[in-house]
C-alpha positions in Angstrom: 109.0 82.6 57.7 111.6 79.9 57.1 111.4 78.4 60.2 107.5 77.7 60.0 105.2 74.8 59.1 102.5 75.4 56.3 100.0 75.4 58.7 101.9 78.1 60.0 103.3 80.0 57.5 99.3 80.0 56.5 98.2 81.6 59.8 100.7 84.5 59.6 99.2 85.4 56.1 95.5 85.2 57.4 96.5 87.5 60.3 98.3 90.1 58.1 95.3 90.1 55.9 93.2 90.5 59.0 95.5 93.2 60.3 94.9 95.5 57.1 91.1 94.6 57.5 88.3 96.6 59.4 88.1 93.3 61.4 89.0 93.8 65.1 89.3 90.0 66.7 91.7 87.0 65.4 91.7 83.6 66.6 94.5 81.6 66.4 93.9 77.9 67.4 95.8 74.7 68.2 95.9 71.8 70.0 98.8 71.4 72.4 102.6 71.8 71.1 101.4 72.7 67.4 103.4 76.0 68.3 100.7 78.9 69.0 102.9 81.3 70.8 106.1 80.8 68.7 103.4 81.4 65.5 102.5 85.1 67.0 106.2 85.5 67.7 107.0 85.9 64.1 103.5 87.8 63.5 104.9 90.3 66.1 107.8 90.2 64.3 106.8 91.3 60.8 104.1 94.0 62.5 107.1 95.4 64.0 110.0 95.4 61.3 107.5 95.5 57.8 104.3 97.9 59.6 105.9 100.1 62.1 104.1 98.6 65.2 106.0 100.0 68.3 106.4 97.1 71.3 104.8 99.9 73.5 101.8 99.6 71.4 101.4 95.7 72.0 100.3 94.3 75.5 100.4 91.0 75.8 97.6 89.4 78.8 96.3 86.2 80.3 93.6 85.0 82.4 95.6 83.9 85.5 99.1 85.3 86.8 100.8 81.5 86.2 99.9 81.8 82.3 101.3 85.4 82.6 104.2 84.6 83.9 104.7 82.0 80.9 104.2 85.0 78.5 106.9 86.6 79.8 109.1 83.9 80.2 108.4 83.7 76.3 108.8 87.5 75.1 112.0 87.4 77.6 113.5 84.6 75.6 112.6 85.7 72.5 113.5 89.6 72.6 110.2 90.5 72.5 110.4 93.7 74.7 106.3 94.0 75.1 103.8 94.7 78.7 102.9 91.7 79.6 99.6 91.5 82.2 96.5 89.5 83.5 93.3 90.5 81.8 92.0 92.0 85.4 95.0 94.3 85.6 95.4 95.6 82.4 91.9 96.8 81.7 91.6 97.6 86.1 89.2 95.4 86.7 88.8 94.5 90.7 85.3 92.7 92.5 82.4 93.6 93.9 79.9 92.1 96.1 76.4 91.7 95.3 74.8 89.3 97.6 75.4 85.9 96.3 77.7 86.6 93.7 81.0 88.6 92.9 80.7 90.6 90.0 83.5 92.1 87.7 83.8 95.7 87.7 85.6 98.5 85.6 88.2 100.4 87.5 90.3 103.4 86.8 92.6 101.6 84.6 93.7 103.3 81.1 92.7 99.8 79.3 93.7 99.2 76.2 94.3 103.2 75.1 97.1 103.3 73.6 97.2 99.3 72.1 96.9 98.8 68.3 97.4 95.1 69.0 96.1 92.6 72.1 96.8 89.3 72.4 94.9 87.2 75.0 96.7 84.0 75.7 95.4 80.9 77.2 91.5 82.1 75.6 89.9 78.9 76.3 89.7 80.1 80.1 88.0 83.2 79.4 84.9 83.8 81.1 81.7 84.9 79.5 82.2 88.6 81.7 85.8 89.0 80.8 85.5 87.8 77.6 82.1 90.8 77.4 84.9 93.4 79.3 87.8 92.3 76.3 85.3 93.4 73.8 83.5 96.2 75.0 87.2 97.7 75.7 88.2 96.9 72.0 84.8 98.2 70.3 85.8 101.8 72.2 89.4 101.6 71.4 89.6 100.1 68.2 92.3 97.6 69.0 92.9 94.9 67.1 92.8 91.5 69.4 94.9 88.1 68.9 93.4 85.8 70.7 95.4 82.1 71.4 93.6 78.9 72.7 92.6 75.3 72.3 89.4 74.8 71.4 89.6 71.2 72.2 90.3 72.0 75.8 88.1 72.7 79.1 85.7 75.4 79.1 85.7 78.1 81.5 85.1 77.4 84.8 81.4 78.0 86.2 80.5 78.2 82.4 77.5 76.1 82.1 77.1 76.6 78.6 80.4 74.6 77.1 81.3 77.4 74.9 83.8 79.2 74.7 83.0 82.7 74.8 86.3 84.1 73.4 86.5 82.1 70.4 83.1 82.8 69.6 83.2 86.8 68.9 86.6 85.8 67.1 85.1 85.6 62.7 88.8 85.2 61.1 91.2 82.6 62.2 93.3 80.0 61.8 94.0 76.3 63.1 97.0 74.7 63.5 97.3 70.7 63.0 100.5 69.6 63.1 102.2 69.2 66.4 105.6 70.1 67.1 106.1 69.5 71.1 106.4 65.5 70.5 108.6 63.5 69.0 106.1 60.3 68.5 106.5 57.3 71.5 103.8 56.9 73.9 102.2 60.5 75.0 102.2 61.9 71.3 100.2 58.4 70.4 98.1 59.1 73.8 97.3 62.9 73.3 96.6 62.1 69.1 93.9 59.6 70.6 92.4 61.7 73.2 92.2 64.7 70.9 90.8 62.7 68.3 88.0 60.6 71.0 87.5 65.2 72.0 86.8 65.8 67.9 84.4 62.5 67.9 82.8 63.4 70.7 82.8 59.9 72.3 84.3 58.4 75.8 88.0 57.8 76.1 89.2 54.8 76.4 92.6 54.9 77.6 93.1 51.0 78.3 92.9 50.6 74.3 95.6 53.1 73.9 97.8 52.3 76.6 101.1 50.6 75.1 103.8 49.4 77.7 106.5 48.9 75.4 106.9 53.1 75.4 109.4 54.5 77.7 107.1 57.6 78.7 104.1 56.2 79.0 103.5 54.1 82.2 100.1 52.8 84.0 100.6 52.3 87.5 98.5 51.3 90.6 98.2 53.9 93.5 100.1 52.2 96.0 102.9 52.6 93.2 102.4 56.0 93.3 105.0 57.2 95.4 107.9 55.3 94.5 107.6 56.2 91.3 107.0 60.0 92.2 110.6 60.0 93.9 112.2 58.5 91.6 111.7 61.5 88.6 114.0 63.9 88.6 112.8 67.7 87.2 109.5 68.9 87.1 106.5 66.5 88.0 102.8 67.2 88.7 99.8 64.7 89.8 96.3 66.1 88.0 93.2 64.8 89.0 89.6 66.0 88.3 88.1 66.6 91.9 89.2 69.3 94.3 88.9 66.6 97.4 91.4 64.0 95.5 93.7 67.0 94.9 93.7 67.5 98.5 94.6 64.1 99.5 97.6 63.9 96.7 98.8 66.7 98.2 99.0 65.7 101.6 100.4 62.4 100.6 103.4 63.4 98.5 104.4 66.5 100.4 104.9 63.7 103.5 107.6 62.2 101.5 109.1 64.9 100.1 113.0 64.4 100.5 113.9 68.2 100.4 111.6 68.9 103.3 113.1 67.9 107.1 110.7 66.4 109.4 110.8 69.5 111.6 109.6 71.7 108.0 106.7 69.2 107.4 104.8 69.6 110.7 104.9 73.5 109.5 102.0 74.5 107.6 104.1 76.2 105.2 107.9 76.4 105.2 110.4 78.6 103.3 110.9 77.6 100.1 107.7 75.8 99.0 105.5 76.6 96.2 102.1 76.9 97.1 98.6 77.8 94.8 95.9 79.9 94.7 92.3 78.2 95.1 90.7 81.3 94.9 91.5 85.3 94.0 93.4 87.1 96.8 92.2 90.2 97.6 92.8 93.5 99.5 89.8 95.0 99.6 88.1 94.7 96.2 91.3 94.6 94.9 92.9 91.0 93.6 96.6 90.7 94.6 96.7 87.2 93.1 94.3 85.8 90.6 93.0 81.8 91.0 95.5 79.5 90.0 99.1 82.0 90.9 101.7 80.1 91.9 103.5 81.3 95.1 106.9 81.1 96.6 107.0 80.6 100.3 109.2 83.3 101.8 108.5 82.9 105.6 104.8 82.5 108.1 104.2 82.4 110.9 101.2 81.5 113.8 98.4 84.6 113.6 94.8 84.9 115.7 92.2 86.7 114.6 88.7 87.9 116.5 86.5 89.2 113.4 83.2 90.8 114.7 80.3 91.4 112.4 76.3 91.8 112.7 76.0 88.2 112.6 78.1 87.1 115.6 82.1 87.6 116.6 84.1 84.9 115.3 87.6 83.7 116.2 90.2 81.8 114.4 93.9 80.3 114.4 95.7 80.7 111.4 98.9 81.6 110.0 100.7 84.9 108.6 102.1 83.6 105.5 105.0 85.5 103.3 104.6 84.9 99.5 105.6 86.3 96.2 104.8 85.9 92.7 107.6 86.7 91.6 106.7 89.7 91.3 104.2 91.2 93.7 105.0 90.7 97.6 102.5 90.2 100.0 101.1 88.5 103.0 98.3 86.7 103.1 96.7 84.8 105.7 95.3 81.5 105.6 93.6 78.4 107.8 94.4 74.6 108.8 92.1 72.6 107.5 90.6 72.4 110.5 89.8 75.9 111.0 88.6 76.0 107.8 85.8 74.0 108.8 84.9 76.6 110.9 85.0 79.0 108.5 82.8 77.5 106.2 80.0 77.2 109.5 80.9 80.9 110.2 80.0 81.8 106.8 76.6 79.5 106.4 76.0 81.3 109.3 76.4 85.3 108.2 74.8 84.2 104.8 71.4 82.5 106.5 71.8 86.1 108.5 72.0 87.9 105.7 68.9 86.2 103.7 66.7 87.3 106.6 67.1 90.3 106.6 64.1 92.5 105.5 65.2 96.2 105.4 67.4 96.7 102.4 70.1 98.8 103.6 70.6 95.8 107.0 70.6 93.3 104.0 73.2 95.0 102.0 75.5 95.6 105.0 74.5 91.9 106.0 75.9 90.7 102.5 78.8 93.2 102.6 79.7 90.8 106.2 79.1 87.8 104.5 81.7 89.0 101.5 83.8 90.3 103.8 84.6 87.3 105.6 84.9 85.5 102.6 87.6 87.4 101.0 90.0 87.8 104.3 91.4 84.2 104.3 93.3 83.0 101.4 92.2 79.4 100.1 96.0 78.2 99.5 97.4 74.7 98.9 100.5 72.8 97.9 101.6 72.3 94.4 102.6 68.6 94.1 99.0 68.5 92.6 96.5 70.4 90.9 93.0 69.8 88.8 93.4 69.4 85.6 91.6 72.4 85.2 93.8 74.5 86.7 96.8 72.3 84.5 95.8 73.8 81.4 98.2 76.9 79.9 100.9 74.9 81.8 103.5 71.9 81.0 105.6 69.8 83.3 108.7 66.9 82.8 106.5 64.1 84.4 102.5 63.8 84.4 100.3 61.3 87.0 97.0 61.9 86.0 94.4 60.0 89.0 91.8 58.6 87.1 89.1 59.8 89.3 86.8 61.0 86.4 86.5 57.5 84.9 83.2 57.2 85.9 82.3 60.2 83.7 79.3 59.6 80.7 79.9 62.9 79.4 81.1 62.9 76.1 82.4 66.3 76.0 84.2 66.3 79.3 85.0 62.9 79.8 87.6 62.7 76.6 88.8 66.1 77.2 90.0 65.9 80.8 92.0 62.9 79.9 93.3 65.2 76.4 94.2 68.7 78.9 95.6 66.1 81.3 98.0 64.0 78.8 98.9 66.8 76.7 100.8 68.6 79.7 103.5 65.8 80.3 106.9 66.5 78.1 109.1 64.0 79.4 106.4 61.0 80.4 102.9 60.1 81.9 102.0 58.1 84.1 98.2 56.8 84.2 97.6 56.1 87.9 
């Protein structure tokens, strides 16, 4: 306990007294780099030396493999020998198909049976379904659930509500205030401005908080962009708010990528590259990688296929790509953008099919088409940029955030895109 802030040292007693409560859900919140995770590393600690919690009884999970994988960087590098999984695979959760919409079911998984303690990392992108799965699980179990988050960040995708339904079942916690992550200069003055325009509820303004006298803070123009992109050394991400300009940034700076030879760049995908996850992968109803994994390139190659269904036979040129998670192997196969067009007219097709049909059982089959085409090609792209959505539970050296949300008069979204976006630079932002 020597090593922690008040704040801290505060949170740690409110969870013990939680722990030796009836209460089953904890919330432990924070803004970015007030020290969350290194908070429920001592917690862990104490359950484990002063109340006899075995690390077999702890399982650690997150919403998307990337924040997994920073879980168990973080156990790893802290001796914290506990299972580490996404929220699908721990409690076996997979999708089904039910006409227009995928729907989360249970699987054979045994859940949290023998947990006394789950922590959910990264709870701020919780849907309202998982979030219903998390505590129907507990309320049969009896676990006792740590859940970590930002309230001050971006709800859940798809979640037209703006809550967050994770924090809300949580009625004891804790909030952290005082940030560790920065030593002041320009992004520690940016993010406290943000977060505080987030608190307010008002529109951003970032010109009033830009100051060019700090070394890691930097507006530039976009036909800057690129020089300045090859000039930082470690990691570096451009964020951006729509999919399209995501797209376009990635196109753009993987053409001037120095490591890549011209012969790799007229590849879709080369050995070596990093590419993300639009969408779930699945086999079958199965995910393989969840929206958002990073993958490593390990090979591809050219691949046709003829896919025949009620609605019409459909043909497309692709590629046979090799990825890993780092931990799961698999191939996966995946369109040009081009034939991606046609995919998306191939499936207005099967779905206007589908809607006609009358009989129920030629409707269901028509839907189980529809879904089935939908799920075979992977929806991959490079990682030199991402949304800011899919920033958050990450952190990078270097930040360009693309003020393409600028027009925004939401006063909720508006001043927290700009506060996910700034707080995941360490080393500096730059404000293109």
């Amino acid at each position: 306990m020597n090593n922690l802030n008040i704040g801290q040292k505060e949170a740690v007693n409110n969870f013990l007294e939680f722990w030796d409560s009836p209460a089953q859900f904890f919330f432990l919140d924070g803004s970015a780099g007030t020290g969350k995770s290194y908070t429920a590393s001592k917690i862990l600690g104490i359950l484990h030396d002063e109340y006899d919690l075995r690390w077999h009884e702890v399982i650690a999970t997150a919403p998307t493999h990337r924040a997994k994988n920073v879980l168990i960087e973080f156990m790893d590098s802290n001796d914290i020998p506990v299972e580490c999984a996404t929220i699908h695979k721990a409690l076996g959760l997979s999708i089904a198909t039910n006409e227009h919409v995928q729907e989360t079911i249970s699987g054979e998984s045994q859940g949290f049976n023998d947990k006394k303690l789950v922590i959910v990392d990264e709870g701020s992108m919780v849907s309202k379904d998982l979030c219903s799965e998390i505590v129907q699980e507990s309320f049969i179990k009896g676990n006792k659930v740590l859940v970590l988050g930002d309230s001050l960040q971006l709800t859940p995708v798809g979640d037209a509500s703006g809550e967050f339904p994770m924090f809300s079942v949580c009625k004891h916690k804790s909030l952290l205030t005082e940030v560790m992550r920065y030593d002041g200069g320009g992004i520690a003055d940016f993010v406290k401005a943000s977060k505080m325009a987030v608190d307010l509820q008002v529109l951003f303004d970032w010109k009033s908080r830009y100051k060019p006298d700090f070394d890691d803070l930097e507006a530039i123009s976009k036909t800057e962009l690129v020089e300045h992109w090859q000039k930082c050394d470690g990691s570096k991400v451009a964020l951006a708010l729509k999919n399209d300009t995501v797209g376009t940034l990635n196109q753009l700076l993987r053409s001037v990528d120095s490591s890549l030879t011209p012969e790799q760049k007229k590849e879709q995908f080369t050995d070596g590259e990093q590419i993300i996850c639009n969408s779930p992968v699945f086999e079958g109803n199965e995910i393989i990688y969840s929206n958002g994994s990073v993958l490593d390139v390990k090979g591809s190659s050219h691949y046709k296929e003829q896919i025949s269904l009620n609605c019409g036979s459909f043909s497309f040129n692709g590629f046979a790509v090799d990825v890993n998670d780092g931990i799961t192997p698999w191939r996966i196969i995946t369109l040009p953008p081009s034939e991606r067009k046609k995919l998306k007219k191939a499936l207005k097709l099967c779905k206007d099919f589908a809607s006609k049909q009358t009989n129920q059982n030629e409707r269901k089959v028509a839907w189980k088409d529809y879904w089935k085409l939908n799920k075979f090609f992977a929806d991959v792209d490079y990682l030199y940029a991402m949304t800011i959505h899919k920033s958050q539970g990450s952190s990078f050296g270097n930040v360009f955030i693309k003020r393409d949300f600028t027009w925004l008069k939401d006063h909720k979204l508006q001043p927290r895109l700009w506060y996910v976006g700034s707080s995941r630079a360490k080393k500096k932002l730059f404000i293109v």
